[in-house]
C-alpha positions as CSV (number, residue, x, y, z in Angstrom):
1,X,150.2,43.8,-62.9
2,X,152.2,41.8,-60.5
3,X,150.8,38.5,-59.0
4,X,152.1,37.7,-55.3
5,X,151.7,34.2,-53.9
6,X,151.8,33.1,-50.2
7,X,152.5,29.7,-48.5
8,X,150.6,29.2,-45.5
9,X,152.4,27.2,-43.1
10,X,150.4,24.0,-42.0
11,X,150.5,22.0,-39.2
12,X,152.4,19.4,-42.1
13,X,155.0,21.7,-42.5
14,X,156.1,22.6,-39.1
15,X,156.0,18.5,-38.1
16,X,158.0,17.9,-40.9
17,X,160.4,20.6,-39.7
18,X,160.7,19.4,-36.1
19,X,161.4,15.9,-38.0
20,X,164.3,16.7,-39.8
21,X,165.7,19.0,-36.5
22,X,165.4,15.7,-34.2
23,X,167.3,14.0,-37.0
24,X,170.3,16.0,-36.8
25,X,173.4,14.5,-34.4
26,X,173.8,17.1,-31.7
27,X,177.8,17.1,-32.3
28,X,179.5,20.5,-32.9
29,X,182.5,20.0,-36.1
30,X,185.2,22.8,-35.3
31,X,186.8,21.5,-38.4
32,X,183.9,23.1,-40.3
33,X,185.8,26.4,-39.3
34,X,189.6,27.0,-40.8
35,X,192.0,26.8,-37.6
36,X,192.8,30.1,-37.7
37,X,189.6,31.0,-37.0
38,X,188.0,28.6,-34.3
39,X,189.4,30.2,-30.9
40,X,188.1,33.6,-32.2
41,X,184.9,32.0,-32.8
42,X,184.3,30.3,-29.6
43,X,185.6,33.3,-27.6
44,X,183.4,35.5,-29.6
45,X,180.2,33.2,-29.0
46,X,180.8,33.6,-25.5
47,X,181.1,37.2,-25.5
48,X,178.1,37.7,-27.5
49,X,175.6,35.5,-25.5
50,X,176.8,36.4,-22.4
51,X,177.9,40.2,-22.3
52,X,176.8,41.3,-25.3
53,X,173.3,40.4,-24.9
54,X,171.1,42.9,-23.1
55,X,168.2,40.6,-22.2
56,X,168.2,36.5,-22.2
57,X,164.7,34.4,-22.4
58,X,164.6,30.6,-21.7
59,X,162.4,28.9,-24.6
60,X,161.1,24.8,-24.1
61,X,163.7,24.3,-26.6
62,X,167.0,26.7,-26.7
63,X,166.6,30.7,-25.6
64,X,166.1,33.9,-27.3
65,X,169.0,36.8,-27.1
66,X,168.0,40.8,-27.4
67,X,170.5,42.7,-29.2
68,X,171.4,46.2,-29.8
69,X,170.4,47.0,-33.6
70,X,173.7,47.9,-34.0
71,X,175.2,44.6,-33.1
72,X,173.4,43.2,-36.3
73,X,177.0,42.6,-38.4
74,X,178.5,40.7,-35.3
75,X,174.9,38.1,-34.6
76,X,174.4,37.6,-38.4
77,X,178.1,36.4,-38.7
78,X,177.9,34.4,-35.7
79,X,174.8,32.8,-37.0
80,X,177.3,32.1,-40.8
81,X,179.8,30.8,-38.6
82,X,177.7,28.9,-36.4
83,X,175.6,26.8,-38.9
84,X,178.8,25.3,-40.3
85,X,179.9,23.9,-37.3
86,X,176.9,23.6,-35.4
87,X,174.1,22.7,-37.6
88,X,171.5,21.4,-35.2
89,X,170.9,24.6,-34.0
90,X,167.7,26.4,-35.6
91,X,168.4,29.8,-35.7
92,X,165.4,33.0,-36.0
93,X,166.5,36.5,-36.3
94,X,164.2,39.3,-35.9
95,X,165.2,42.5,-36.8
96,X,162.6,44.8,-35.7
97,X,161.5,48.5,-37.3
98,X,163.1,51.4,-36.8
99,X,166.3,50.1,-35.5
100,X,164.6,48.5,-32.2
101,X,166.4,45.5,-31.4
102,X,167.1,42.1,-32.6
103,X,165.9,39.2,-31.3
104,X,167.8,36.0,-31.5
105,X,166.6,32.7,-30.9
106,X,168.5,29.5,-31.2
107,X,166.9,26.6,-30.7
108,X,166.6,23.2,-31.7
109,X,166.4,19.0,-30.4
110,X,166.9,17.8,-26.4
111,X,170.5,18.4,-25.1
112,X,170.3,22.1,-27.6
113,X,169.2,24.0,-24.2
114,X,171.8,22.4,-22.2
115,X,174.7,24.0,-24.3
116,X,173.4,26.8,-24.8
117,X,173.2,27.2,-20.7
118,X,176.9,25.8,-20.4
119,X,177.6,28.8,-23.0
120,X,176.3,31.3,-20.5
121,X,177.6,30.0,-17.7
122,X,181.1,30.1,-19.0
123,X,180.7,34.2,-19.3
């Protein structure tokens, strides 16, 4: 017989998240990403919150993307890519059933929201 245990999340918890996010230097480090690789990645970051998105949704704290189930192996390694050189960002995927679509939302401190919208309005 198998035992599960759950966590509940707290009020605790989620303070001490938002904590350690407002801790983090908003200050992007394209060195994180080999040289080779960092032109392709900003182009690419563009193109996927820009065009590639089908539906955008302002959050208080960063915005949610919807993508095409099918775009799943292009968001999850822009999110790999994106935590190494962004890590202030808070990142949530939902993949939803059935191949529906994925929902991407990238949050995170003051200043997050505002390049995120300079990101968009470069596409």
């Amino acid at each position: 017989m198998s035992t599960t245990t759950t966590h509940a999340i707290t009020e605790q918890d989620c303070c001490e998240a938002t904590r350690a996010a407002e801790a983090v230097p908003i200050a992007c480090d394209l060195m994180a990403l080999p040289v080779d690789q960092r032109q392709s990645h900003l182009a690419g970051a563009t193109q996927l919150l820009t065009t590639t998105a089908r539906e955008t949704r302002e959050l208080p704290n960063g915005y949610a993307f919807r993508f095409a189930a099918d775009d799943y192996p292009t968001v999850t390694a822009f999110i790999a890519d994106e935590r190494r050189c962004c890590p202030f960002f808070t990142f949530v995927l939902e993949v939803a059933a059935e191949r529906g679509p994925l929902w991407l939302s990238i949050t995170g401190p003051d200043g997050v929201k505002d390049i995120l919208r300079d990101v968009r309005d470069e596409g």
